[in-house]
Backbone as XML, in Angstrom:
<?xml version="1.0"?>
<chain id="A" units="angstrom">
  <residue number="1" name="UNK">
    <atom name="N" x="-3.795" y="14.603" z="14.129"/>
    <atom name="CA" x="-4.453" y="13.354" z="13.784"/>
    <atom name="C" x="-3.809" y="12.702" z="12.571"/>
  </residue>
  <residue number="2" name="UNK">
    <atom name="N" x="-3.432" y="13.462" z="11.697"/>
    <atom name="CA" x="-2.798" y="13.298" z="10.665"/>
    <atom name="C" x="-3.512" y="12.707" z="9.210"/>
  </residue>
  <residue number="3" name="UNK">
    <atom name="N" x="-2.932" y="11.783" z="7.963"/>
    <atom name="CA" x="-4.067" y="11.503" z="6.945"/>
    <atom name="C" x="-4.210" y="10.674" z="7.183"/>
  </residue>
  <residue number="4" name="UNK">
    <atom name="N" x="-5.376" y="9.280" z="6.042"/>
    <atom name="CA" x="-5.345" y="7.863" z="5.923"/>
    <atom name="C" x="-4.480" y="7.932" z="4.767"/>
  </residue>
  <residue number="5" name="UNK">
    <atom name="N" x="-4.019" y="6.949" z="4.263"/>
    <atom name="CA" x="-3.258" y="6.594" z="3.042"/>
    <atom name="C" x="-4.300" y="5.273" z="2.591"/>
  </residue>
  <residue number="6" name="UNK">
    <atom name="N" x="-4.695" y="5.420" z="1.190"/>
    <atom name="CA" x="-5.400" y="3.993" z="1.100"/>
    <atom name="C" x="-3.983" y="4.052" z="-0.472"/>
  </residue>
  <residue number="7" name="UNK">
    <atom name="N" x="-4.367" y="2.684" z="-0.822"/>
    <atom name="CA" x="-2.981" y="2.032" z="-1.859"/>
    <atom name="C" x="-3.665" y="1.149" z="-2.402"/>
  </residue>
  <residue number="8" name="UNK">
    <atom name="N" x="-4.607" y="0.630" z="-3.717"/>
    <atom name="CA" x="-5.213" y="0.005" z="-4.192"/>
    <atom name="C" x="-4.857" y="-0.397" z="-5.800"/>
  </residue>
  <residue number="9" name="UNK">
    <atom name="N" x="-4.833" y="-1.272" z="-5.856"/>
    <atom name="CA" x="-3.812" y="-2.471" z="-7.222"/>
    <atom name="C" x="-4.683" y="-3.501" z="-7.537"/>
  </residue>
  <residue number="10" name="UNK">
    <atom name="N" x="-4.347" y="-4.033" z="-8.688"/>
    <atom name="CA" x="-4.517" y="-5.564" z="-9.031"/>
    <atom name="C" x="-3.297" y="-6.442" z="-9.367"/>
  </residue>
  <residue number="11" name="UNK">
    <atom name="N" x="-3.224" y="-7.322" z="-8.621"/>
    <atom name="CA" x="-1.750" y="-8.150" z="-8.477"/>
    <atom name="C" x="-2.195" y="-9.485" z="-9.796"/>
  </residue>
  <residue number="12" name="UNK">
    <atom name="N" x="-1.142" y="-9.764" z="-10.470"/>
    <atom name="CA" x="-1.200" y="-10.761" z="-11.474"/>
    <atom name="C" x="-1.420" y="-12.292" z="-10.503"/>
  </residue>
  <residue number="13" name="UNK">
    <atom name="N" x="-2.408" y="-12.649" z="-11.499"/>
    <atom name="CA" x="-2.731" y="-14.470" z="-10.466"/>
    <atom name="C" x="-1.582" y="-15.158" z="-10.243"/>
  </residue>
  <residue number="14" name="UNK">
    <atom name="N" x="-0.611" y="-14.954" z="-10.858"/>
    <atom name="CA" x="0.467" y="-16.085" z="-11.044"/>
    <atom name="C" x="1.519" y="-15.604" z="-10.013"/>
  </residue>
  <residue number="15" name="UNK">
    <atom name="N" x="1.300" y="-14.206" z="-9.419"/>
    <atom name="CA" x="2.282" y="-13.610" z="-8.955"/>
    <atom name="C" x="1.603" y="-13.653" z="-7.003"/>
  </residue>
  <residue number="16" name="UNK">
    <atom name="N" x="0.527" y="-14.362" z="-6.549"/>
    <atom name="CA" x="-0.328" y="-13.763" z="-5.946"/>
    <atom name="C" x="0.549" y="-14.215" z="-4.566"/>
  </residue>
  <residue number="17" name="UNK">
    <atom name="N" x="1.353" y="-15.342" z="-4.193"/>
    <atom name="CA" x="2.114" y="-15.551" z="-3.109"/>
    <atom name="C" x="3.247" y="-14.709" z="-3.009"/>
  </residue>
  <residue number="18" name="UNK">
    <atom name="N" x="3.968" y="-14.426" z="-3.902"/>
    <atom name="CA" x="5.540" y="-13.677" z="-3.987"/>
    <atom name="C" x="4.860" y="-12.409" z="-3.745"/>
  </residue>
  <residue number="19" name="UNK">
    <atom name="N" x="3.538" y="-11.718" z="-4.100"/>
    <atom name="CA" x="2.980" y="-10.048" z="-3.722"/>
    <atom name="C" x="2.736" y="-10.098" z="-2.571"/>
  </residue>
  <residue number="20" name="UNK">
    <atom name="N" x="2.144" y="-10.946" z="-2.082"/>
    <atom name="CA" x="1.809" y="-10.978" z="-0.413"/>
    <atom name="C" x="2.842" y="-11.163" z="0.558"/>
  </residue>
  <residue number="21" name="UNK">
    <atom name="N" x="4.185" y="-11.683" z="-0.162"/>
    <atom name="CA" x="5.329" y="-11.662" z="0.577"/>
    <atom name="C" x="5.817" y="-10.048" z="0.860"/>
  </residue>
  <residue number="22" name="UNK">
    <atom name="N" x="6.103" y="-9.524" z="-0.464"/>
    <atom name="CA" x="6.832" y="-8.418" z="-0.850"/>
    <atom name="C" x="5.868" y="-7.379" z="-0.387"/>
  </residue>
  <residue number="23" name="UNK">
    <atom name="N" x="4.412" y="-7.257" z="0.008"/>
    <atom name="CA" x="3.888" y="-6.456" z="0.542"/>
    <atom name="C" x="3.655" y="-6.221" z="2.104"/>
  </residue>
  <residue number="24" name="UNK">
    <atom name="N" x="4.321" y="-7.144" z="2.650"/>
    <atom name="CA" x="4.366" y="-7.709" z="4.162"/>
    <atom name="C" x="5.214" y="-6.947" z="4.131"/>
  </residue>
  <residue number="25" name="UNK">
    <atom name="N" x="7.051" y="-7.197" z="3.293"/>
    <atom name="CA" x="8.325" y="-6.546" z="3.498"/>
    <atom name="C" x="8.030" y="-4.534" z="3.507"/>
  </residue>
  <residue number="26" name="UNK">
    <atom name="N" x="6.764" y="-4.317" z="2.323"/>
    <atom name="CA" x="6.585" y="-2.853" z="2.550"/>
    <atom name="C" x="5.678" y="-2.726" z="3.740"/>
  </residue>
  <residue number="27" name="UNK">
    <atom name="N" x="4.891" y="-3.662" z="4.215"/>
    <atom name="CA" x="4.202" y="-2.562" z="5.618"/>
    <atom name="C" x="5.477" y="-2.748" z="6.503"/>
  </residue>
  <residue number="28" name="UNK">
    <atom name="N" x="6.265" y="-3.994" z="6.618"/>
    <atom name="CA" x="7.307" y="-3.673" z="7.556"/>
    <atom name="C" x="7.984" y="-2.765" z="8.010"/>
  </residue>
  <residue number="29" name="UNK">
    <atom name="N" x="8.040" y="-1.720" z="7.150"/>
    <atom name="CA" x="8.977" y="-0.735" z="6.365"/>
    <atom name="C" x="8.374" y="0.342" z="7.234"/>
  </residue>
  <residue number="30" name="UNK">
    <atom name="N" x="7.320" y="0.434" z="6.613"/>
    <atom name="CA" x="6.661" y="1.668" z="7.027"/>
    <atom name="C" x="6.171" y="1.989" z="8.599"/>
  </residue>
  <residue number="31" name="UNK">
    <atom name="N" x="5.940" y="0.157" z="9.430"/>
    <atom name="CA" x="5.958" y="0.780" z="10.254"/>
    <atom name="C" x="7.642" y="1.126" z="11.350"/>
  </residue>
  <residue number="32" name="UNK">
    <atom name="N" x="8.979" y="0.334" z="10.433"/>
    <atom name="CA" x="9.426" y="0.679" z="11.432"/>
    <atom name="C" x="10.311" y="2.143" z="10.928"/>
  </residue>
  <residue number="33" name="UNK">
    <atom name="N" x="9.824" y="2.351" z="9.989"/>
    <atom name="CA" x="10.664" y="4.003" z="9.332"/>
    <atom name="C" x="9.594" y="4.942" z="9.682"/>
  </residue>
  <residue number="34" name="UNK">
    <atom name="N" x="8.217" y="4.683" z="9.941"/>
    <atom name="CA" x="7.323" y="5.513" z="9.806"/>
    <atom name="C" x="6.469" y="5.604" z="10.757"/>
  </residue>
  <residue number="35" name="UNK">
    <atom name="N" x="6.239" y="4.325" z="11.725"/>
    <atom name="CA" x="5.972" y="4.095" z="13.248"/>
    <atom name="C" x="4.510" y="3.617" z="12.753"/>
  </residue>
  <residue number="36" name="UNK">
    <atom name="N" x="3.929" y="3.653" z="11.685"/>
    <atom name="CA" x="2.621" y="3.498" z="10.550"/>
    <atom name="C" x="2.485" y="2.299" z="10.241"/>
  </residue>
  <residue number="37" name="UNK">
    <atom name="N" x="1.002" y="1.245" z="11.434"/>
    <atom name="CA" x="0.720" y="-0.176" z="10.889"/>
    <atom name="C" x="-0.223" y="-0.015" z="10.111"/>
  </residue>
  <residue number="38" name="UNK">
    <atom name="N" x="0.524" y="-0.549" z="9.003"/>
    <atom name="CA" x="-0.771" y="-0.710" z="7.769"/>
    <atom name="C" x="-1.009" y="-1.852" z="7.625"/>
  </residue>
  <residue number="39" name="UNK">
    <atom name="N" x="-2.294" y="-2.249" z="6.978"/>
    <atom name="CA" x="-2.669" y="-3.588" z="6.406"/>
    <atom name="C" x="-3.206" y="-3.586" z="5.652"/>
  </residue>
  <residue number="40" name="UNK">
    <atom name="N" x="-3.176" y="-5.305" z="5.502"/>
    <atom name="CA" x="-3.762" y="-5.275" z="3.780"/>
    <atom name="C" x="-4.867" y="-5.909" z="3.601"/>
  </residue>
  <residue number="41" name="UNK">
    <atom name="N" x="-5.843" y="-5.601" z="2.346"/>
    <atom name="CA" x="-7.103" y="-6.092" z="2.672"/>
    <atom name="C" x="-7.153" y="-6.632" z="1.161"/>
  </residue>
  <residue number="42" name="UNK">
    <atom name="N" x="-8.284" y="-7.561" z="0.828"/>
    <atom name="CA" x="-8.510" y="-7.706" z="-0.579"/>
    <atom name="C" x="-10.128" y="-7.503" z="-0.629"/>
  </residue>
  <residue number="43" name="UNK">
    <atom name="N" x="-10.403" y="-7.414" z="-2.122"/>
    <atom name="CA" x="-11.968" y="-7.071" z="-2.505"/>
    <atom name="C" x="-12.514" y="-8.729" z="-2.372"/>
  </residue>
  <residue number="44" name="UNK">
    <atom name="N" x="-13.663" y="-8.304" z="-1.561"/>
    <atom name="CA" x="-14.781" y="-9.759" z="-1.063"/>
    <atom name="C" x="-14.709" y="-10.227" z="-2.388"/>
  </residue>
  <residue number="45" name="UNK">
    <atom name="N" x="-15.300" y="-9.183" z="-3.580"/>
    <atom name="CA" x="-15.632" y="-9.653" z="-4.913"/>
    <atom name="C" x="-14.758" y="-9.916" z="-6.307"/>
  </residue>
  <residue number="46" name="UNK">
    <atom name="N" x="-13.532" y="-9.541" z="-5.876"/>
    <atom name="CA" x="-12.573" y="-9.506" z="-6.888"/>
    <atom name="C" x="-10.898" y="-10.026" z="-5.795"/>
  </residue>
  <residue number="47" name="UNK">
    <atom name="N" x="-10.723" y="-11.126" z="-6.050"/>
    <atom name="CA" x="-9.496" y="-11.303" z="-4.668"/>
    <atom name="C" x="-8.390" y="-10.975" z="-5.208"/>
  </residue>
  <residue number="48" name="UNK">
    <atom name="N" x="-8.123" y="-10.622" z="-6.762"/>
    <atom name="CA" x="-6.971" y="-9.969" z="-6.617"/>
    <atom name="C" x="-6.503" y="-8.423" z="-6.848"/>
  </residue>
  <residue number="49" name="UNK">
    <atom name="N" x="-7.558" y="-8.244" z="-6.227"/>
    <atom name="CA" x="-7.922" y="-6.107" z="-5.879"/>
    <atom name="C" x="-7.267" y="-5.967" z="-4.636"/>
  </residue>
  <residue number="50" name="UNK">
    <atom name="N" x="-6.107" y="-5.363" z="-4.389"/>
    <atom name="CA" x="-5.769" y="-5.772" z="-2.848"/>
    <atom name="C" x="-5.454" y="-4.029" z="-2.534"/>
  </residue>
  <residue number="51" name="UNK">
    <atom name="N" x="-5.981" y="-3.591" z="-1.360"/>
    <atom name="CA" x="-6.367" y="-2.591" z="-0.867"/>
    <atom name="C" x="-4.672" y="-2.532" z="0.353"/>
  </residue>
  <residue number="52" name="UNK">
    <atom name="N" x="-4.066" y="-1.589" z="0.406"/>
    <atom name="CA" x="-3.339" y="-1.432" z="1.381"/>
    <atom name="C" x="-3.944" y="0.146" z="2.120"/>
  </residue>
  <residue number="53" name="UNK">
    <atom name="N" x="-4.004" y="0.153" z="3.669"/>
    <atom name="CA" x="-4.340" y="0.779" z="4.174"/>
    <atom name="C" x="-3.741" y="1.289" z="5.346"/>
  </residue>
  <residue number="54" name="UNK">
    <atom name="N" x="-3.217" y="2.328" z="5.385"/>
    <atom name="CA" x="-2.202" y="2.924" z="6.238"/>
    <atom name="C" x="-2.970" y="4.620" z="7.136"/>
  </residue>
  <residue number="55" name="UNK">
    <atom name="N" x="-3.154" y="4.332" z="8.506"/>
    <atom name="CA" x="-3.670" y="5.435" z="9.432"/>
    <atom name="C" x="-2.999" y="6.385" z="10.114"/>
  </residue>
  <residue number="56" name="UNK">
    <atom name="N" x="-3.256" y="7.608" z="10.321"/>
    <atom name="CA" x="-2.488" y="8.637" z="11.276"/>
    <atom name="C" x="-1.061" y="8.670" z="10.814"/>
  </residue>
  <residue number="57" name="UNK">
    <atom name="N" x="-1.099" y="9.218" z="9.510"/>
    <atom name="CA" x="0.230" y="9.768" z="8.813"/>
    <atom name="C" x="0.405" y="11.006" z="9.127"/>
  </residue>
  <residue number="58" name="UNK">
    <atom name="N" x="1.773" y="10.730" z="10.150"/>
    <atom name="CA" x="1.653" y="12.075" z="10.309"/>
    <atom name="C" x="2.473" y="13.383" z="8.914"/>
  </residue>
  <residue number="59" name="UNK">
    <atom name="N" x="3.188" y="12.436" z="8.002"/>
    <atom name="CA" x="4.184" y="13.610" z="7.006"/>
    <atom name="C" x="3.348" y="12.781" z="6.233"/>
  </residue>
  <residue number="60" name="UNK">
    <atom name="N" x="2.526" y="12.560" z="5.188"/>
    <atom name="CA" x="1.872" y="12.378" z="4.613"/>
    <atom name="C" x="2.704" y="12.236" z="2.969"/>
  </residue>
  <residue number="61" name="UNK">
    <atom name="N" x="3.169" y="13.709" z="2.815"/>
    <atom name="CA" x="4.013" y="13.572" z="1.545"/>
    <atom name="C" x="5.439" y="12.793" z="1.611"/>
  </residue>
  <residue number="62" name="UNK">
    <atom name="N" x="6.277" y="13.024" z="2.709"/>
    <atom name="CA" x="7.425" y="11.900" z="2.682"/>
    <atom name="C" x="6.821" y="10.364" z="3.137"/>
  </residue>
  <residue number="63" name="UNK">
    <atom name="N" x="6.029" y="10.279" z="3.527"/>
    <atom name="CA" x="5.111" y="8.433" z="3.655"/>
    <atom name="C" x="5.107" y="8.158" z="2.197"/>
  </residue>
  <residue number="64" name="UNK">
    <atom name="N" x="4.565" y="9.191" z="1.408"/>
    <atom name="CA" x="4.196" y="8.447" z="0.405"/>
    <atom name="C" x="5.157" y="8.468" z="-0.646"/>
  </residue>
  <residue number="65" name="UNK">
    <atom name="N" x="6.292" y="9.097" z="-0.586"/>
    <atom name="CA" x="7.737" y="9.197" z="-1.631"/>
    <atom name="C" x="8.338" y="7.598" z="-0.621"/>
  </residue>
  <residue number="66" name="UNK">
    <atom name="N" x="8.190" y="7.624" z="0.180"/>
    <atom name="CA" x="8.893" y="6.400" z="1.079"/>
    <atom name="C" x="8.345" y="5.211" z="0.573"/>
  </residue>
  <residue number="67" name="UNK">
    <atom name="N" x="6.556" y="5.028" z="0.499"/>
    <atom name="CA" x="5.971" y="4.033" z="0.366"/>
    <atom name="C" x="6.334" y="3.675" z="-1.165"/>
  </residue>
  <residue number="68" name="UNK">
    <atom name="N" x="6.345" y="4.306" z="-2.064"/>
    <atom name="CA" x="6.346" y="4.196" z="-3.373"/>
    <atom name="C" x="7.774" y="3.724" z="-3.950"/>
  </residue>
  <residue number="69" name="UNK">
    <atom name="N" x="9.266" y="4.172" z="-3.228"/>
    <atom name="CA" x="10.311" y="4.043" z="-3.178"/>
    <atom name="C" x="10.059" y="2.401" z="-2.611"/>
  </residue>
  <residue number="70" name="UNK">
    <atom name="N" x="9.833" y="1.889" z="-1.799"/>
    <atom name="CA" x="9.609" y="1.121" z="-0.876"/>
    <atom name="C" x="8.970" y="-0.248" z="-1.742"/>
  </residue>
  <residue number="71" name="UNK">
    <atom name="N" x="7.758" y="-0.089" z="-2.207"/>
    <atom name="CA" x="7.500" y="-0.911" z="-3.288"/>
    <atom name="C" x="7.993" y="-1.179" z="-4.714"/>
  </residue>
  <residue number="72" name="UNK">
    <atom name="N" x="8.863" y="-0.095" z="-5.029"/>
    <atom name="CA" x="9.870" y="-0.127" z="-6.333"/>
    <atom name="C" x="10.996" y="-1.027" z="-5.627"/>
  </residue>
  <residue number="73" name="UNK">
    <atom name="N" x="11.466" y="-0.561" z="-4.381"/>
    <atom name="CA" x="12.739" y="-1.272" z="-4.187"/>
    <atom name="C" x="12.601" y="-3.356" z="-3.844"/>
  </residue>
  <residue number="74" name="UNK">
    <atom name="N" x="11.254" y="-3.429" z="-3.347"/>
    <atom name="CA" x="11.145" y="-4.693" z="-2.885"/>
    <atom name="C" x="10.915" y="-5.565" z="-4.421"/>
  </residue>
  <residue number="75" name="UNK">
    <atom name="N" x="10.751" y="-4.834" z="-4.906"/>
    <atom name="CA" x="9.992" y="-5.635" z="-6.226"/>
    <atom name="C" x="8.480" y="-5.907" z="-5.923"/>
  </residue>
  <residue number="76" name="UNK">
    <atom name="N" x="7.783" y="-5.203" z="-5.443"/>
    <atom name="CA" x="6.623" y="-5.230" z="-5.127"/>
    <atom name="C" x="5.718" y="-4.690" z="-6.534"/>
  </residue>
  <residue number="77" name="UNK">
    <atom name="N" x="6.280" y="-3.916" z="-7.032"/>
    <atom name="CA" x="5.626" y="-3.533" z="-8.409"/>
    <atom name="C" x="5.282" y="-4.611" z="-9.964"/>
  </residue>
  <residue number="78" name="UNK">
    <atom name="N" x="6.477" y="-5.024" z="-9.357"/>
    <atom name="CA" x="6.654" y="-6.299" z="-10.420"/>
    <atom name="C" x="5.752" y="-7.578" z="-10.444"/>
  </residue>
  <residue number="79" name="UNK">
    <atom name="N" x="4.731" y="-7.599" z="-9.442"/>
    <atom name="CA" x="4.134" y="-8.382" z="-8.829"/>
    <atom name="C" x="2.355" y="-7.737" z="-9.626"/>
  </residue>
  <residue number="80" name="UNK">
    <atom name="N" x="2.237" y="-6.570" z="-10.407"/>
    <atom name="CA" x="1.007" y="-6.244" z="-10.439"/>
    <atom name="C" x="0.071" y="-7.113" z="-11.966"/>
  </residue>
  <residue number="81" name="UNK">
    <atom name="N" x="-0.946" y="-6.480" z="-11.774"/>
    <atom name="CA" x="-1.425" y="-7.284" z="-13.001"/>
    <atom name="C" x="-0.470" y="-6.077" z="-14.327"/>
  </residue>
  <residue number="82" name="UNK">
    <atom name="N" x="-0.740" y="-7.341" z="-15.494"/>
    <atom name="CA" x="-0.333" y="-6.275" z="-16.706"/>
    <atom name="C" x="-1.674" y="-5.373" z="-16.367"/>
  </residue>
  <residue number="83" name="UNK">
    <atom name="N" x="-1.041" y="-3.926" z="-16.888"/>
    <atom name="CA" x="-1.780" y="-2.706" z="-17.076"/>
    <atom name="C" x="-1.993" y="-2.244" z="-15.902"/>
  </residue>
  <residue number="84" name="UNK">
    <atom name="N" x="-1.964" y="-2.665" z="-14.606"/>
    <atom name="CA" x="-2.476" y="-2.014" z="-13.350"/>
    <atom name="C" x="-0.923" y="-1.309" z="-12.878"/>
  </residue>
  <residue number="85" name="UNK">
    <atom name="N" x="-1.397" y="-0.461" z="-11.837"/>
    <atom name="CA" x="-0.537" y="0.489" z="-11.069"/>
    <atom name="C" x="-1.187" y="0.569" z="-9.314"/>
  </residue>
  <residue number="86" name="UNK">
    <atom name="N" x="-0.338" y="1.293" z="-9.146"/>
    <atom name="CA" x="-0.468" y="1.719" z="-7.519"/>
    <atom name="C" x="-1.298" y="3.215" z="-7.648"/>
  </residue>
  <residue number="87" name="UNK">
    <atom name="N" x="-2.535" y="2.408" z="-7.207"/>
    <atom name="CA" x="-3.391" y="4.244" z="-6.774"/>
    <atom name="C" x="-3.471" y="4.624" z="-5.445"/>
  </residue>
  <residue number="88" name="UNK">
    <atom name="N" x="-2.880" y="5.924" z="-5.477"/>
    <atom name="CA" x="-2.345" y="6.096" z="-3.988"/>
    <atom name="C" x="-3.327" y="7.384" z="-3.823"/>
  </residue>
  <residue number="89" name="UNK">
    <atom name="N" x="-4.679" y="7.103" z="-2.301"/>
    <atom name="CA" x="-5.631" y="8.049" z="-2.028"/>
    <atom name="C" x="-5.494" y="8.345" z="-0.698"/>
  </residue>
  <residue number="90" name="UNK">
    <atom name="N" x="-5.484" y="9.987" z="-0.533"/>
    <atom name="CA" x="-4.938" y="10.478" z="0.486"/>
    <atom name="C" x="-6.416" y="10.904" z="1.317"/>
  </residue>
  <residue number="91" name="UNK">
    <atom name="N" x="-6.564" y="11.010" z="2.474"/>
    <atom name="CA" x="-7.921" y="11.629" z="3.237"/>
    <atom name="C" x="-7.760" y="11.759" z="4.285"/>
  </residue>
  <residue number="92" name="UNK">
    <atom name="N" x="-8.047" y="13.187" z="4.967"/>
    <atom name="CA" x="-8.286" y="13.677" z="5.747"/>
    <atom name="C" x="-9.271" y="13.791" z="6.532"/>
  </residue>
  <residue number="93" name="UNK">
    <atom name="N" x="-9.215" y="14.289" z="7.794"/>
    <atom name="CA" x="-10.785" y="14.299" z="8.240"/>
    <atom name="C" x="-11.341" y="15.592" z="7.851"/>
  </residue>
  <residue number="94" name="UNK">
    <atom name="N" x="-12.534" y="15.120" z="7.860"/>
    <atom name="CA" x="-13.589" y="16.875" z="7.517"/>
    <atom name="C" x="-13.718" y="17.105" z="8.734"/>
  </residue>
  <residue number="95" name="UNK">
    <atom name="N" x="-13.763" y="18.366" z="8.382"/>
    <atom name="CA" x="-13.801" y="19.595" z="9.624"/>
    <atom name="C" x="-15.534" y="19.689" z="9.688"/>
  </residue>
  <residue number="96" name="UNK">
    <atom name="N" x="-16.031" y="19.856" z="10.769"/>
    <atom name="CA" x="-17.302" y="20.078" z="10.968"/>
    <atom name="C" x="-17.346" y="21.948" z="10.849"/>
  </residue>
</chain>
């Protein structure tokens, strides 16, 4: 079944078209290196909280050296608010 990957940031206001570009170029990525459609979501209450969400990983630890490589290389990082980062949350399913 494999993990979820969730990827949650705050992108700078001024930066908010050029991040949505450069974050298109990383799901591109992932799904065609990783076969993995992710998308992107933002907070109802905060719009520049933007949630990336990626399902059925199957290598979980090279997705996420890829994804992270992936947003360093696009300049996707450069795009965040001052002080914010990429929080990268991994989940599995529970076992009954």
């Amino acid at each position: 079944m494999g993990a979820a990957v969730y990827v949650y940031y705050r992108v700078a206001p001024s930066q908010r078209q050029i991040a949505r570009e450069l974050v298109n170029r990383v799901l591109d990525r992932m799904r065609t290196v990783h076969g993995v459609n992710g998308h992107l979501m933002e907070s109802q209450d905060e719009r520049l909280l933007w949630m990336e969400i990626y399902e059925a990983v199957a290598d979980v630890e090279q997705f996420c050296t890829d994804l992270q490589a992936t947003a360093e290389a696009t300049g996707m990082v450069r795009t965040l608010a001052p002080g914010s980062r990429r929080h990268v949350e991994r989940f599995v399913p529970l076992c009954a």
